[in-house]
VOBA-1610 file (N, C-alpha, C; in pm, whole numbers, padded with zeros to 5 digits, always signed):
BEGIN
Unk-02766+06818-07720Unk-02722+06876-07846Unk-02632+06998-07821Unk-02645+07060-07751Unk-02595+07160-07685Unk-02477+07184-07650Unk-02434+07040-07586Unk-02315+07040-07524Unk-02213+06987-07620Unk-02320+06914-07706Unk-02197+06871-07856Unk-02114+06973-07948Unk-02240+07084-07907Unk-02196+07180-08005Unk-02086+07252-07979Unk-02088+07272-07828Unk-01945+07385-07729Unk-01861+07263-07761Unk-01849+07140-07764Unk-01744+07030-07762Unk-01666+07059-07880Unk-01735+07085-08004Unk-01669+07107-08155Unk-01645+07209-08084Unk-01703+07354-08061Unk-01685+07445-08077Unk-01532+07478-08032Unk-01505+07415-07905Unk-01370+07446-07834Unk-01281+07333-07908Unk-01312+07213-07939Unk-01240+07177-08043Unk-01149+07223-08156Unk-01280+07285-08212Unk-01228+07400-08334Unk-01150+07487-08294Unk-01154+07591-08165Unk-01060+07692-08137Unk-00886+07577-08066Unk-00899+07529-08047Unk-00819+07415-08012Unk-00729+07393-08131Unk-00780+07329-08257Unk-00749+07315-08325Unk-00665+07417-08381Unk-00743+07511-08454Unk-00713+07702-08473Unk-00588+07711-08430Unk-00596+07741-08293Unk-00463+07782-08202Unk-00371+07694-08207Unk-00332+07541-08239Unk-00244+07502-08306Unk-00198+07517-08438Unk-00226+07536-08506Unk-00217+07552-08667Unk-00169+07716-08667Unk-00228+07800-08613Unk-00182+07964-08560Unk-00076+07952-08535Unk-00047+07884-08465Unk+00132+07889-08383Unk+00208+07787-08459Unk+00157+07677-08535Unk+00260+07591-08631Unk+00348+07703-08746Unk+00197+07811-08797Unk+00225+07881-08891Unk+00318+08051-08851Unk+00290+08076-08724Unk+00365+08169-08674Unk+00519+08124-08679Unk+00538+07989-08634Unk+00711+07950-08626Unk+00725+08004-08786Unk+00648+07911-08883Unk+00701+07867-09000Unk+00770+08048-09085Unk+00632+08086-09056Unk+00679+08273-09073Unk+00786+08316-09074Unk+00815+08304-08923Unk+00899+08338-08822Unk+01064+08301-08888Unk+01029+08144-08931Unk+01189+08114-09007Unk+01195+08108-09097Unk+01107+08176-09201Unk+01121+08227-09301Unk+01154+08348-09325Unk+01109+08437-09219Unk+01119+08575-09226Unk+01288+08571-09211Unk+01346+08482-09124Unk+01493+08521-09049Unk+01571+08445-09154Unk+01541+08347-09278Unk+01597+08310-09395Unk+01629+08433-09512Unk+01491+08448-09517Unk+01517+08558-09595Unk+01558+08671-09549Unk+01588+08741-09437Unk+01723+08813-09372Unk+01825+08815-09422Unk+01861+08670-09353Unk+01992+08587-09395Unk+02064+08622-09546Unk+01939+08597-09617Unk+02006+08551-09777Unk+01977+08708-09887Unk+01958+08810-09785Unk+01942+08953-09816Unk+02107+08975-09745Unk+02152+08919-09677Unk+02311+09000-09604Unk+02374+08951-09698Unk+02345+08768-09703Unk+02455+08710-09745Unk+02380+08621-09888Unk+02421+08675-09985Unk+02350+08621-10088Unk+02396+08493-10137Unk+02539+08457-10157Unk+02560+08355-10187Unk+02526+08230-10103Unk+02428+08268-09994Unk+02372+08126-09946Unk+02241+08102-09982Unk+02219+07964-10036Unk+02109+07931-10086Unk+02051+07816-09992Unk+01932+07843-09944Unk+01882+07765-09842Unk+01719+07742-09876Unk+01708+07643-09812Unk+01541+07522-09841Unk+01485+07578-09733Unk+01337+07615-09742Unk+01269+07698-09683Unk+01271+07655-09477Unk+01286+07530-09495Unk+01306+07441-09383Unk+01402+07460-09251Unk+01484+07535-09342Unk+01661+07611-09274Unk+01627+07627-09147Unk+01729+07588-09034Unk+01679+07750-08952Unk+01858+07768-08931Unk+01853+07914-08960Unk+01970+07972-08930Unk+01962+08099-08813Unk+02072+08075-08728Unk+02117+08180-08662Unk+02256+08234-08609Unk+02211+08351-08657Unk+02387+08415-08685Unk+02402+08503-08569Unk+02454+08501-08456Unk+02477+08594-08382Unk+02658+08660-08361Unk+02719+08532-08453Unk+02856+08594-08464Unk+02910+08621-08587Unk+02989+08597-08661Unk+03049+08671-08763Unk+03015+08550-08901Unk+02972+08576-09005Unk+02921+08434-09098Unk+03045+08485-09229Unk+03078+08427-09267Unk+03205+08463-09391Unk+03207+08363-09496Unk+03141+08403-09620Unk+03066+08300-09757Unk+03167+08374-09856Unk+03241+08286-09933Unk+03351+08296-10028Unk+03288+08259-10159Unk+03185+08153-10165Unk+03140+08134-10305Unk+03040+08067-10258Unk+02922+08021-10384Unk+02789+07938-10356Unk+02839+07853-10228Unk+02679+07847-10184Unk+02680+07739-10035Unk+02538+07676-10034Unk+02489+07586-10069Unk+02343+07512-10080Unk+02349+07454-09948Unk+02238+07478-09882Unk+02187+07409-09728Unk+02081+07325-09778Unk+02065+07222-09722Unk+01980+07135-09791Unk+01842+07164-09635Unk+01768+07081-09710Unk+01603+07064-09618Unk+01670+07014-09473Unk+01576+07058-09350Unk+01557+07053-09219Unk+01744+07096-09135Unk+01817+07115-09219Unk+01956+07150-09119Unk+01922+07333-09077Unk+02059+07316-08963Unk+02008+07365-08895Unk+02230+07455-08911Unk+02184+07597-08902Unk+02285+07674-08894Unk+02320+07728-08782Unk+02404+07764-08648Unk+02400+07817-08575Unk+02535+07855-08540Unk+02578+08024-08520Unk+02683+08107-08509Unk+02673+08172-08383Unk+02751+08137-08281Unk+02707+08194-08166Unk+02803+08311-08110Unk+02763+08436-08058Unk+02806+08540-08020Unk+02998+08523-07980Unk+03029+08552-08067Unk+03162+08601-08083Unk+03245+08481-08152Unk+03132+08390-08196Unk+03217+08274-08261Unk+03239+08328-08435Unk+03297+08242-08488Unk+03291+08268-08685Unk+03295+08150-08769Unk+03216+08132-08856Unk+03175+08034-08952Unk+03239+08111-09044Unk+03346+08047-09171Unk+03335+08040-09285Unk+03356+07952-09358Unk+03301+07984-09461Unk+03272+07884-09606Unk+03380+07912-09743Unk+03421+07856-09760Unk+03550+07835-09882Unk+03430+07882-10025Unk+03328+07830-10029Unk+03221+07840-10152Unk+03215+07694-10237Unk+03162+07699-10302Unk+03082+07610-10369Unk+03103+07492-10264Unk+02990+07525-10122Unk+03021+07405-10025Unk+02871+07312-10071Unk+02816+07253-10019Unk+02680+07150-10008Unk+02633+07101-09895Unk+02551+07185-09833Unk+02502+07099-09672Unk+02388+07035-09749Unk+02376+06937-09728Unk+02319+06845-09728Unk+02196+06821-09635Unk+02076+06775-09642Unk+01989+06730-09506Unk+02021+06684-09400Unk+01916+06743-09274Unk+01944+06715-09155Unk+02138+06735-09123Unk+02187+06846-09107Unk+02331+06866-09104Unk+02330+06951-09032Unk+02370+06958-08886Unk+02354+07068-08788Unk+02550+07127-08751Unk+02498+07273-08812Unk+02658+07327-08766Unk+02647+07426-08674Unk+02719+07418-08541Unk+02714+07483-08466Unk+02855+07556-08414Unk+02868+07684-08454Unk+02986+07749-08415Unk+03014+07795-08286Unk+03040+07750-08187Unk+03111+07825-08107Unk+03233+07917-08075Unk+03365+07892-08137Unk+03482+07984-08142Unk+03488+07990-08284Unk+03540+07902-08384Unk+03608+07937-08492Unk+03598+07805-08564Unk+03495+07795-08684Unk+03502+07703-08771Unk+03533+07725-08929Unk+03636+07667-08993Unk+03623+07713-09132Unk+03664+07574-09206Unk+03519+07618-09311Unk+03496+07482-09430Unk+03560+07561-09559Unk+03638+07440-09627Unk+03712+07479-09735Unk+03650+07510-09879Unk+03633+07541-09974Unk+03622+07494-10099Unk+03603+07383-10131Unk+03472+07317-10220Unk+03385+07218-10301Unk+03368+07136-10159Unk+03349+07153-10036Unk+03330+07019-09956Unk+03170+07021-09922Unk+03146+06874-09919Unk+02999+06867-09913Unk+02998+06787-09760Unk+02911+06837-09688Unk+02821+06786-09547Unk+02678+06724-09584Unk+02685+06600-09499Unk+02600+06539-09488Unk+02535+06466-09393Unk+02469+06449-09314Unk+02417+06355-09214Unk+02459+06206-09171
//
């Protein structure tokens, strides 16, 4: 009986410590969304986002990111957006030097 019990027991902390760290990411890219959409307000993003801006981000009008895409601006590169753009799900943009999206264009998977 004994040994059933340490079996759940470490089970349970097993368990715990996954769900701890599922919910630490989830935090984690939420906390750096809502960053994001405190600099740059006209982007509107699904809690799912993950964005990272390490180079220059430039938003001209609304920009909707849809569920699970993925934003990424890399050190000394520049993203801009014309405005009223539409990322769409699963849509991964990754800047390295110099990308610019025009006015009303929508991305999609």
């Amino acid at each position: 009986m004994r040994r059933a019990v340490e079996e759940m027991f470490l089970l349970t902390i097993n368990f715990a410590r996954m769900y701890l760290a599922r919910e630490k990411e989830h935090l984690l890219r939420c906390w750096r969304i809502a960053c994001t959409q405190v600099k740059y307000p006209m982007l509107r993003c699904h809690h799912s986002v993950d964005i990272r801006v390490e180079g220059e981000l430039f938003i001209s009008g609304l920009v909707n990111v849809g569920r699970n895409s993925k934003i990424y601006v890399r050190k000394g590169a520049q993203l801009t957006f014309g405005g009223c753009n539409m990322i769409l799900e699963n849509v991964i943009i990754e800047a390295l030097t110099e990308i610019t999206i025009g006015e009303y264009v929508s991305i999609q998977d």
